[in-house]
C-alpha positions as CSV (number, residue, x, y, z in Angstrom):
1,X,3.6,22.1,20.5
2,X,0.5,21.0,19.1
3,X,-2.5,19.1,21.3
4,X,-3.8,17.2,18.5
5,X,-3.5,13.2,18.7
6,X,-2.0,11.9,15.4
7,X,-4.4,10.9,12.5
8,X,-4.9,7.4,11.5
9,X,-6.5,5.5,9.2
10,X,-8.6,2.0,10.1
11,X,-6.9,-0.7,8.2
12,X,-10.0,-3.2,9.1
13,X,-12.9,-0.2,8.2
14,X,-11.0,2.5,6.2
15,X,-12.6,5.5,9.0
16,X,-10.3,8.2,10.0
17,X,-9.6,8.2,13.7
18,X,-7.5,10.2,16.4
19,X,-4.3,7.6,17.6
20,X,-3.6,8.4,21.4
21,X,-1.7,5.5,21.6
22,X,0.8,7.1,19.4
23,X,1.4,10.4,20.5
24,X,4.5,9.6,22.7
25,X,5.8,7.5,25.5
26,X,3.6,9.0,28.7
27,X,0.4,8.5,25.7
28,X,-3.1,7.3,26.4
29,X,-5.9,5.8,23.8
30,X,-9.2,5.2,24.7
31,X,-8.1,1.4,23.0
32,X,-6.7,1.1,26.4
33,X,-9.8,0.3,28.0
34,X,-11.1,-2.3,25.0
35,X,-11.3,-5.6,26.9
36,X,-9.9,-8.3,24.3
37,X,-8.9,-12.5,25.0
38,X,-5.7,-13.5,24.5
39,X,-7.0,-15.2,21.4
40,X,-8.5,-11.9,20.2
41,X,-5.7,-9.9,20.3
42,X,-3.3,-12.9,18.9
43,X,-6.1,-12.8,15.8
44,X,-5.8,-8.7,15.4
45,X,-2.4,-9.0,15.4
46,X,-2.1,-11.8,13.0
47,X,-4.5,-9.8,10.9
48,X,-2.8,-6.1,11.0
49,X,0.3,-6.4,12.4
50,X,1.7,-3.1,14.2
51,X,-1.6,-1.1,13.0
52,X,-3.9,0.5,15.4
53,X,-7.9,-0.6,14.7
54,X,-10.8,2.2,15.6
55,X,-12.5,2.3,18.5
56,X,-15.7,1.2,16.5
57,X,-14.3,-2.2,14.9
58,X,-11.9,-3.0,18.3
59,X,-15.4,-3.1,20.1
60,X,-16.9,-4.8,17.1
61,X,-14.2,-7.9,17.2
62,X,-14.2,-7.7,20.8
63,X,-17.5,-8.7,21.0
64,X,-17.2,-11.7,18.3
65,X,-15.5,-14.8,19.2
66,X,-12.2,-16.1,17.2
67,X,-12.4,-19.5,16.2
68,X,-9.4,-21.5,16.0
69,X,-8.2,-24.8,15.1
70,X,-7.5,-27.4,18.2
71,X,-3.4,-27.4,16.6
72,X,-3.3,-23.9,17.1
73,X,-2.9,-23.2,20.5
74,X,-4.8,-20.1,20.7
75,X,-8.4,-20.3,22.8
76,X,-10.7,-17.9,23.0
């Protein structure tokens, strides 16, 4: 049995990176500890849907607030 965490591909940046989150049921990802609002991770999953992000942009869109129309429901 292979070690190696499953490649993946960045749908937001198009960078290779390792998916820990996707080697099996007991897994751990480094995404783990990304701290996201409600309204951010509503807006990534909106966005790309079932698809793991890199560490790189889920830190980037962490750190940039989602706007959102007042009929939406979603804060950030």
């Amino acid at each position: 049995m292979s070690d190696a965490l499953p490649a993946a591909t960045c749908p937001r940046c198009g960078g290779g990176f390792a998916c820990g989150a996707a080697s099996g049921p007991a897994a751990h990802c480094d995404c783990f500890g990304i701290r996201l609002s409600d309204a951010q991770r509503a807006a990534i999953a909106g966005q790309w849907p079932g698809r793991c992000l890199c560490m790189n942009c889920l830190r980037d869109l962490g750190a940039t607030p989602v706007l959102t129309s007042p009929s939406s429901g979603v804060r950030a």
